[in-house]
C-alpha positions in Angstrom: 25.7 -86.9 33.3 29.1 -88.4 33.8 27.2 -91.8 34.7 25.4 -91.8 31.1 28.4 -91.0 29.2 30.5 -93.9 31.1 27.4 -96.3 30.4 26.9 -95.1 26.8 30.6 -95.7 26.3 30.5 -99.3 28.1 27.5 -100.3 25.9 29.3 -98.9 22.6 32.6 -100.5 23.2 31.0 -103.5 24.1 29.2 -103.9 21.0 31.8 -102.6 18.8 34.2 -105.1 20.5 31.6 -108.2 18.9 32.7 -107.0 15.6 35.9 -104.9 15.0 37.9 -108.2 14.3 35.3 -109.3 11.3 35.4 -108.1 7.8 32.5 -105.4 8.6 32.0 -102.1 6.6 30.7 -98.7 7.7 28.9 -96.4 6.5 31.1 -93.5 6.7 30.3 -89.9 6.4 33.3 -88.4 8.7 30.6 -86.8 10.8 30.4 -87.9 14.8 28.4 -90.5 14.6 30.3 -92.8 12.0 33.8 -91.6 13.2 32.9 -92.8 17.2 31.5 -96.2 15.6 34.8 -96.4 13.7 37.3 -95.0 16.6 35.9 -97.6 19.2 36.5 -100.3 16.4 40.2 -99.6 16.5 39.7 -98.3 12.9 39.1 -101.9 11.9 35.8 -101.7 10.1 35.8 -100.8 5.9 34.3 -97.7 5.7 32.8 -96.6 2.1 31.1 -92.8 2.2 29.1 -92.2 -1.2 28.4 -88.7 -2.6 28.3 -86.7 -5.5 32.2 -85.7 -6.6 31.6 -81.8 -5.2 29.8 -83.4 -2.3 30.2 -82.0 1.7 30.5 -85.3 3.0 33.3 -85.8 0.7 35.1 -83.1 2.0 34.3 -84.0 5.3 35.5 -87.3 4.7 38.8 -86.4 3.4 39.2 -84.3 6.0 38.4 -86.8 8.6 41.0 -89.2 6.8 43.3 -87.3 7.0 43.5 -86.4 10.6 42.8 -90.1 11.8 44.5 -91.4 9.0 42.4 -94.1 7.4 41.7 -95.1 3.9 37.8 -94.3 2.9 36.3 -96.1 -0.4 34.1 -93.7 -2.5 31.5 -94.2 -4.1 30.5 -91.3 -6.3 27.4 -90.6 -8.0 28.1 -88.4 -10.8 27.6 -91.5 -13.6 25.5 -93.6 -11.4 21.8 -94.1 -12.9 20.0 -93.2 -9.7 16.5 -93.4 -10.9 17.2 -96.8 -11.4 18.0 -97.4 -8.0 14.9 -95.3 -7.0 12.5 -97.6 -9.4 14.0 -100.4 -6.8 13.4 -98.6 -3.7 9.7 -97.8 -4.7 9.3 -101.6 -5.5 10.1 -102.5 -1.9 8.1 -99.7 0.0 5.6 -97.7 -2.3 5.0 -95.3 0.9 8.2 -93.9 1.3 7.9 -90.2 1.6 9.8 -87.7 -1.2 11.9 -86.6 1.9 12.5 -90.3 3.2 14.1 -91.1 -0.5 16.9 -89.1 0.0 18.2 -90.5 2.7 16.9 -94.1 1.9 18.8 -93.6 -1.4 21.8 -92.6 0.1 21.7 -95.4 2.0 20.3 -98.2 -1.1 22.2 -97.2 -3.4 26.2 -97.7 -0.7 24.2 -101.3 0.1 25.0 -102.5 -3.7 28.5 -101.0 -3.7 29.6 -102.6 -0.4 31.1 -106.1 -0.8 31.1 -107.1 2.2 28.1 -108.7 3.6 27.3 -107.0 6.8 27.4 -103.2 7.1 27.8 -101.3 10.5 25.4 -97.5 10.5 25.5 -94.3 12.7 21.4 -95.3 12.5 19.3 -94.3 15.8 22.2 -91.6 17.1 20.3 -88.5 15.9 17.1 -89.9 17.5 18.5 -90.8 20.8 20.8 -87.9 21.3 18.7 -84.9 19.9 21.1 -84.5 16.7 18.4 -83.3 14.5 18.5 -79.5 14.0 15.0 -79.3 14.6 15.9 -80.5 18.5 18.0 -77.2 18.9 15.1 -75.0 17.0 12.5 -76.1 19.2 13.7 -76.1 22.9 10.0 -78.3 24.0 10.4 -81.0 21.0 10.9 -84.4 22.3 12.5 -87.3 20.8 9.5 -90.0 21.2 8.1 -90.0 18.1 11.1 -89.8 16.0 12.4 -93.0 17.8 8.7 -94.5 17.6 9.1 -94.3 13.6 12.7 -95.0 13.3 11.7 -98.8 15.1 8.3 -98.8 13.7 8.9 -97.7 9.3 12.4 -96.8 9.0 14.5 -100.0 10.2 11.9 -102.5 8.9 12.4 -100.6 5.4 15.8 -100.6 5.8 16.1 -104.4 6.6 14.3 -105.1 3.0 16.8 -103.0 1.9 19.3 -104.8 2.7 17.7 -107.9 2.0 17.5 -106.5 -1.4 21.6 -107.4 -1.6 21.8 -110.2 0.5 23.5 -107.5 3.1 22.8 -107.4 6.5 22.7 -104.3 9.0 24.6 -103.3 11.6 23.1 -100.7 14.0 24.7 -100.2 17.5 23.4 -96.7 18.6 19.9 -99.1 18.4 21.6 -102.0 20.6 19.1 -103.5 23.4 21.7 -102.5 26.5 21.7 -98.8 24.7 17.4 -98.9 24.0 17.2 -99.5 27.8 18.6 -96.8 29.2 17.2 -94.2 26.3 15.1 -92.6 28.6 17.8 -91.8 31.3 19.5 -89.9 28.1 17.8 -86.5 28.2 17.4 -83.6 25.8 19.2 -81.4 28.7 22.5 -84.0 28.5 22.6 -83.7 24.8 21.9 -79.8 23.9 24.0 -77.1 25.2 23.3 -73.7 23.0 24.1 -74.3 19.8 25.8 -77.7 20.5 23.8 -81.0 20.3 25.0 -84.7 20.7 26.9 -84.3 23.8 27.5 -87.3 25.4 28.3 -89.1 21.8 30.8 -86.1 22.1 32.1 -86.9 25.3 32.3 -90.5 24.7 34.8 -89.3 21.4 36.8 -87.3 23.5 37.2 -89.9 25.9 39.0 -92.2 23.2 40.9 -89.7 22.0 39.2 -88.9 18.9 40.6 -85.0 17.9 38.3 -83.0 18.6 38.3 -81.2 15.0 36.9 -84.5 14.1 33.5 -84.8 17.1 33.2 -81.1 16.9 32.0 -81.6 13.2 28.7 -79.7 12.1 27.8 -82.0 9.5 24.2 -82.2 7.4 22.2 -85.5 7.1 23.2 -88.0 4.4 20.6 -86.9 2.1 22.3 -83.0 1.8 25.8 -83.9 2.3 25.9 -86.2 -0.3 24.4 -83.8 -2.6 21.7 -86.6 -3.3 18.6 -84.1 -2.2 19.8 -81.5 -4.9 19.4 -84.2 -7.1 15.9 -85.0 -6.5 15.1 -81.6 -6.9 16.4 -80.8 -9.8 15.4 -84.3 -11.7 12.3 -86.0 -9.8 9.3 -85.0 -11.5 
């Protein structure tokens, strides 16, 4: 265990140190994930979180800000014209799933706020290090296939996203050195009880991130940001 986290931390730092001294932006939610990305940057990346103005991930966010003391740009949603942006979304991949909109939305809609060009995400991190909720329901669910479709549908979606805006993606939980050793990182390293993610959690602690901020319980994008209540209440 203590081998994986020092590799996962050697691999993350590594590939955070390519970047932290360019103008990149993050996609912050103030959840683990983003906040480790950010922390091993030196809290040099922009990070921009997007939600609705009674959001979670707002409050997570300014409660994150606060305790590490950064400045997050908001985007909120309340006067945005989403189906606009879903009209666009459909356009690029006319198979995306009802549940893959809300988080591709989430996602789509931060990509046309953002000015700079290339824009760092927690993407793979849930995959790789059993984060889903799902992982700690069903003690004999693996993490194959949910990696499989992440590389497979979700990144080359994503990358004609973000081609959409002349953006490019930054995703370092899905770096080659990490995708190497993904199979030495086991269900057993990651899910204690009711605690998931541990060696991201580790790797937090080990930079000296508070732990108020890696012991976050935080939904996925498409619920904290209030964009799945959305659908539900206006997609016909």
């Amino acid at each position: 265990m203590e081998d994986i986290v020092e590799e996962v931390y050697s691999i993350l730092n590594n590939e955070m140190d390519k970047i932290k001294n360019k103008p990149y932006a993050i996609a912050y939610s103030g959840g683990l994930d983003s906040s480790l990305l950010l922390g091993l940057s030196g809290y040099k990346l922009i990070p921009y979180t997007i939600g609705f103005s009674d959001s979670r991930d707002f409050l997570n966010v300014d409660d994150a800000s606060s305790i590490l003391n950064i400045q997050v740009k908001k985007i909120v949603l309340d006067n945005i014209r989403i189906e606009n942006y879903i009209d666009e979304l459909l356009k690029i991949d006319k198979s995306i799933t009802r549940m893959e909109l809300g988080y591709e939305l989430v996602l789509f809609i931060l990509m046309d706020y953002i000015s700079e060009k290339f824009i760092v995400t927690g993407q793979g991190a849930d995959e790789i290090f059993y984060g889903y909720h799902k992982f700690l329901e069903n003690p004999r669910l693996k993490n194959d296939s949910y990696i499989n479709r992440l590389i497979n549908v979700t990144l080359p979606r994503e990358k004609k996203m973000a081609e959409y805006y002349d953006k490019e993606l930054v995703t370092p939980y899905l770096s080659p050195d990490l995708m190497k050793i993904r199979k030495r990182i086991t269900r057993d390293m990651n899910i204690s009880g009711d605690r998931n993610k541990i060696i991201l959690r580790e790797v937090a602690s080990r930079i000296g991130m508070p732990e108020s901020v890696y012991n976050i319980n935080k939904k996925a994008a498409q619920y904290g940001s209030g964009i799945n209540r959305y659908l539900l209440n206006n997609l016909k």
